[in-house]
Each structure stands twice: as C-alpha cells, then as structure tokens.
N, C-alpha and C positions, 0 to 999 in steps of 0.2 A: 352567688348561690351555687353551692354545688349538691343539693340533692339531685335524684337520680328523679329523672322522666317515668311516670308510669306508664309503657306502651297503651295501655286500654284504654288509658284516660287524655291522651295524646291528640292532635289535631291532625284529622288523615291527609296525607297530600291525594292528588285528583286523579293520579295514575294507581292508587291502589285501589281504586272502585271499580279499575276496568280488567273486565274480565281475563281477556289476553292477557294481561302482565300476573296476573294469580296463578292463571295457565303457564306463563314463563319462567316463574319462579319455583313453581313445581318440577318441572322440566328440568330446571339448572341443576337442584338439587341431587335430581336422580342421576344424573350424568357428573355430578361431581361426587357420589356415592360408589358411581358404575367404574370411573377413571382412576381410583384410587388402589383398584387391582389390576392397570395399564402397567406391563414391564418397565423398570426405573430406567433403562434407556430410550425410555418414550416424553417422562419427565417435561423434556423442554421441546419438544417434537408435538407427536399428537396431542398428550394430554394436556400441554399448555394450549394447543391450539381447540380445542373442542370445546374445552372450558371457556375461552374467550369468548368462542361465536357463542354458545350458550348465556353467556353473561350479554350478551351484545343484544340479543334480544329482547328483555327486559328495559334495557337502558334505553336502547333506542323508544321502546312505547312510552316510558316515564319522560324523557326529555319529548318527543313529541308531543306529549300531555302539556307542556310545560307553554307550547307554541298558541298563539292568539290568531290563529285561523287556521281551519280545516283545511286550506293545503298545506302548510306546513306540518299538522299534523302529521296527514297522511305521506308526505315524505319520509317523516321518521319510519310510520309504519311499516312503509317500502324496504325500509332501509332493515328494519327488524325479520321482514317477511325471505329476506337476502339471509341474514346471520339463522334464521330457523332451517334453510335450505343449505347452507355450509354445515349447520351440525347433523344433520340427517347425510350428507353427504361422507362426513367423518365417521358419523356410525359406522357406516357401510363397510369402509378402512378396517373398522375394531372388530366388526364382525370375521373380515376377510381375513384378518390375521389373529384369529381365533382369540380377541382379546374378551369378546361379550358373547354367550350362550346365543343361538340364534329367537332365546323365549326373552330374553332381555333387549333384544333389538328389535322384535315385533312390540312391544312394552313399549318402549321407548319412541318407536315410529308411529304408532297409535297415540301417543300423546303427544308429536309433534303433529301430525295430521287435524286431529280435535283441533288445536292451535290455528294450524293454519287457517283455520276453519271464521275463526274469530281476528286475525289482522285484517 
C-alpha cells in the first residue's frame, strides 16, 4: 500500500501527549530558525552543535516515554534536562558573539526556562 498516512487521523505515539516534548519541539524549531543566520563558518562548529543538544532534548523525552518504568523514564528525562542546559549554555555563545539580538536570547531563555519547568 502506498497511500500517504493522514497525520490527523494517525495513531499518536505516548511521548506527543507530554507536555515537555511539545515544549521541545517548539524550542528546536526556533533555534533552528535563529541558527540559520549563524556565520557559515560556524556550520559544523556551533550551529551543528546547538541544533543537536536542541534535537537531543525531544528525543531523549520520546525514548524515555518509550521505557516501562518511571526510573527509566526519568533517566531519559535527566538526560534531556542535560541537552536543555547545553543549548541555553550555547545561546549564551551566540549571544556573546553577537550572532542573536539580546531580545532573541531572552525569547529563547524564557522558553527554555518554561521547559525546564516541565522535565
């Protein structure tokens, strides 16, 4: 069969109900919106690395969804609440080499903060 899935009418996995990972995927997005005006000599430097920890956080919550008991879980969580705190970290980076407006790094910190808020 190759018709195309209808997203809406789709069976949800368990990690897009939780809050955090809606929160994370928001997040990614604007930081891979913010990175794409990072100078081309940052390419495989920061803006590979920011985008990862930002991708990292998601993934960590979706695979700890994934786990069959609350500490495993919350390991992942840990693990994600780590990759939130390395991309806030690398902000700081973009800010101090004047790559994001300091109105786009309080943006940005405000909704990693909210987040935090929810691992």
């Amino acid at each position: 069969m190759n018709a195309k899935i209808n997203p809406r009418n789709r069976r949800k996995f368990r990690f897009e109900n939780i809050e955090a990972w809606q929160l994370s995927r928001a997040l990614n997005r604007k930081i891979y919106l913010v990175s794409k005006k990072f100078p081309k000599e940052e390419l495989f430097a920061l803006t590979s690395q920011i985008r990862r920890a930002s991708v990292s956080i998601g993934s960590n919550i979706a695979e700890g969804s994934g786990r069959n008991s609350d500490a495993g879980f919350a390991h992942f969580l840990e693990i994600a609440y780590g990759s939130l705190m390395e991309t806030v970290s690398q902000l700081f980076v973009a800010l101090d080499e004047n790559y994001i407006t300091d109105e786009s790094f309080d943006e940005l910190a405000d909704d990693a903060d909210l987040l935090s808020g929810k691992s």
